[in-house]
N, C-alpha and C positions, 0 to 999 in steps of 0.2 A: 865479552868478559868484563865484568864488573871493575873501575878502578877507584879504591877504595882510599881516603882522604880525610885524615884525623886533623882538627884542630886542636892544640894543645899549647898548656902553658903553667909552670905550678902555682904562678902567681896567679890570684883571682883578680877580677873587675878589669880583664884584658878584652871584654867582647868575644869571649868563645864562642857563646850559646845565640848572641845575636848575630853574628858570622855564620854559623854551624845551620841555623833553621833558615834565616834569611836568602843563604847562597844554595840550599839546598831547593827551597821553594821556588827560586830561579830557575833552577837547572830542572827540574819538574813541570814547570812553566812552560819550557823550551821545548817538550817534549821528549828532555830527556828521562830513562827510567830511573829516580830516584828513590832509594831508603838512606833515609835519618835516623842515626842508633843515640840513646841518649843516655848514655852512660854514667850520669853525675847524680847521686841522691839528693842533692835539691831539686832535679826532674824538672829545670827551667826550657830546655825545649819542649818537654813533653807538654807542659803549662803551656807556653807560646803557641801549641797546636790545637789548644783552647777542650784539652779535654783534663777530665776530674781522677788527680793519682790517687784519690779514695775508692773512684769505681773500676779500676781496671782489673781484667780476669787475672792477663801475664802482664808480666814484664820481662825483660833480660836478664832479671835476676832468675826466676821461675825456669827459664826454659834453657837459661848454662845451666843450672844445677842437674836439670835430666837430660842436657846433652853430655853432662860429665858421666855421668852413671850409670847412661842406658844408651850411649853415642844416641839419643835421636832428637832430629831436628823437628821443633816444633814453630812451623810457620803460622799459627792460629796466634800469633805472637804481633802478628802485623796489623795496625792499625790502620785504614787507610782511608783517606781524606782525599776531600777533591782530584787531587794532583798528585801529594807527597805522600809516600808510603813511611810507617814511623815506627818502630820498635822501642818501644815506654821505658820511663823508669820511674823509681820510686825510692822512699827514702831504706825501704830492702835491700838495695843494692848494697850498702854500706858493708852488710854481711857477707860479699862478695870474698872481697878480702881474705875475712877467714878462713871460707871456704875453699878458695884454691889455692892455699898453702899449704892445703891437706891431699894436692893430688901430682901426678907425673906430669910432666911437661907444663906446669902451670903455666908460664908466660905464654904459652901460642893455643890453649883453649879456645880465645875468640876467634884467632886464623882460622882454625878447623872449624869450630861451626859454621862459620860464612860460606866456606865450600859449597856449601849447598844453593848459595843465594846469588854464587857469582855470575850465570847467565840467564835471571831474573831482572839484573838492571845493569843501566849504563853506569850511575856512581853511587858508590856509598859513602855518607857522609859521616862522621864519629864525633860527639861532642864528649869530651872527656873531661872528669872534673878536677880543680884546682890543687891536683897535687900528685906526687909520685908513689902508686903501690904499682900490687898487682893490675889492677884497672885498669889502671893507664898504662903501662909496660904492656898488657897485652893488644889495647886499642895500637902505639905504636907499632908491634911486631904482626899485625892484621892487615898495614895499611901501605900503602903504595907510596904516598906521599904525605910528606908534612907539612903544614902551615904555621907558624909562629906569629897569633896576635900579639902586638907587645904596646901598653900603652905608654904615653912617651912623659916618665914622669923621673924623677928622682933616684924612684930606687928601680927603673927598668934596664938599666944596665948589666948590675949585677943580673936580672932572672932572664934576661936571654943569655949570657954567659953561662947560668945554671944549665938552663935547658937547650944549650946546644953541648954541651958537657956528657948529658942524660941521651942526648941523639945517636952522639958520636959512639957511645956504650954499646947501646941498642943494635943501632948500625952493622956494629962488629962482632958481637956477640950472638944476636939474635935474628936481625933484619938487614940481609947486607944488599936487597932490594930497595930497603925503604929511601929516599930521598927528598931532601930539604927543596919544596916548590916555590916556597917564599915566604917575607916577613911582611905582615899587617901592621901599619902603625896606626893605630887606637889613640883618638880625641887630641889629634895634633891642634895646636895654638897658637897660628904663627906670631900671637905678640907677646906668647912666654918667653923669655930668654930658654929656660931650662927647655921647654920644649925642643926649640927650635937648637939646643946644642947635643941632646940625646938624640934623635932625629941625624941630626948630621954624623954624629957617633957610627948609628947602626949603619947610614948611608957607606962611611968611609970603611968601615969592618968587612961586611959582607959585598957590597957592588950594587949598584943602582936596579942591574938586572935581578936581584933578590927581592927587592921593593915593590911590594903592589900598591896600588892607589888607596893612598892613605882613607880612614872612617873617621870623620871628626863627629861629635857629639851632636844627637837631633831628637829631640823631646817626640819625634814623630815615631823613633821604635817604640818608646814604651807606652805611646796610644796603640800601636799597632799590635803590640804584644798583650795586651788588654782586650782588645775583640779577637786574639787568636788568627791575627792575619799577619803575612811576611811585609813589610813596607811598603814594597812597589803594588800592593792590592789596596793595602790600607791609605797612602796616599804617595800617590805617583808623580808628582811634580816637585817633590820633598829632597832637601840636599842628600840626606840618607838614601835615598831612595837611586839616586844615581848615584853615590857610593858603590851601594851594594849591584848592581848593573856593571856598573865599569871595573871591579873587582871579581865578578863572574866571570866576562867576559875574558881579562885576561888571566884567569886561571884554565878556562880554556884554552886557549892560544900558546899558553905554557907548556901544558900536555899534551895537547897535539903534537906540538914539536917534540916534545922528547919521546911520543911517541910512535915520528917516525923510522 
């Protein structure tokens, strides 16, 4: 059974999408079975997977719309590359929105369609884009576990405050499985002050065991994001590159445990 893994954040330029395709391309790697859902209309995983959102048949826009109306799942939806299986987006999705404000049960849509995909893979990954509608409401009430990229700057205090606000909602209202896996801190500076006291902030908040191995900033995602390849392919000796390795692994080792 598929367990299913949103990154999210309403704040943008937290490394969702390079989190979201890079840990996924990992875990694909690994042998295990992954889908990448890409949920944001700027469609930067779906880019990242180096294919063209002018030429796509579906997207995830295309195939909720006739899972809404005609309950059927359309898996001709899946892209599949080397390793990583990918369900596209495009800047349609936006219309998303509208569209499921017009229907019953609109926040758990995405839960139900997945139904069908959950003993197809080991995890499914959800890049969700930089804000709170329906979207992302339903990416949350879809998904097993949550991650909170959060980069460590000024105003990140305030928006993981937001968005463990928007959890804790979710949580009780809609998702009383969902559970907080851990927080990513994004482009740590150890010779910023601010850094390094936001940083200790989320440290003393949440607990060290909330804490994955922080992503500092490496000119080598957005080469790697440019040939359409996940870091550890694009160059392997890269401080990103074991970022994104030792942040898999213990996202692994996370879930294992809580899911003995």
């Amino acid at each position: 059974m598929a367990k299913t893994i949103v990154f999210s954040n309403r704040k943008g330029g937290t490394g969702k999408t390079t989190l979201s395709f890079n840990i996924a391309s990992y875990l694909a790697n690994k042998k295990y079975r992954t889908l990448l859902i890409d949920l944001d209309s700027q469609a930067h995983s779906t880019i990242h997977a180096g294919l063209n959102v002018f030429k796509l048949k579906y997207t995830i826009y295309e195939v909720l719309i006739e899972f809404i109306k005609n309950k059927k799942v359309n898996k001709d939806v899946i892209i599949k590359t080397s390793k990583l299986d990918l369900i596209p987006s495009n800047e349609n999705i936006a219309a998303l929105e509208i569209e499921l404000s017009n229907f019953k049960n609109q926040n758990s849509i995405l839960k139900d369609f997945l139904i069908e995909f959950e003993k197809d893979y080991d995890f499914i990954i959800i890049d969700t884009p930089p804000s709170l509608g329906l979207i992302t409401i339903n990416a949350l009430v879809a998904s097993d576990y949550l991650i909170i990229p959060v980069k460590l700057d000024f105003f990140s205090l305030v928006g993981i405050a937001n968005m463990m606000n928007i959890y804790y909602k979710i949580n009780s209202m809609y998702a009383p499985n969902l559970k907080l896996l851990g927080i990513i801190p994004v482009n740590l500076n150890s010779r910023a002050k601010i850094s390094k006291e936001v940083f200790k902030e989320i440290e003393n908040t949440f607990g060290k065991d909330k804490l994955f191995p922080f992503l500092k900033q490496d000119i080598k995602f957005v080469e790697a994001s440019s040939h359409g390849l996940p870091i550890f392919k694009y160059s392997p000796k890269s401080s990103g590159s074991e970022a994104i390795r030792k942040i898999s692994k213990e996202l692994l080792r996370r879930i294992s445990n809580l899911e003995k």
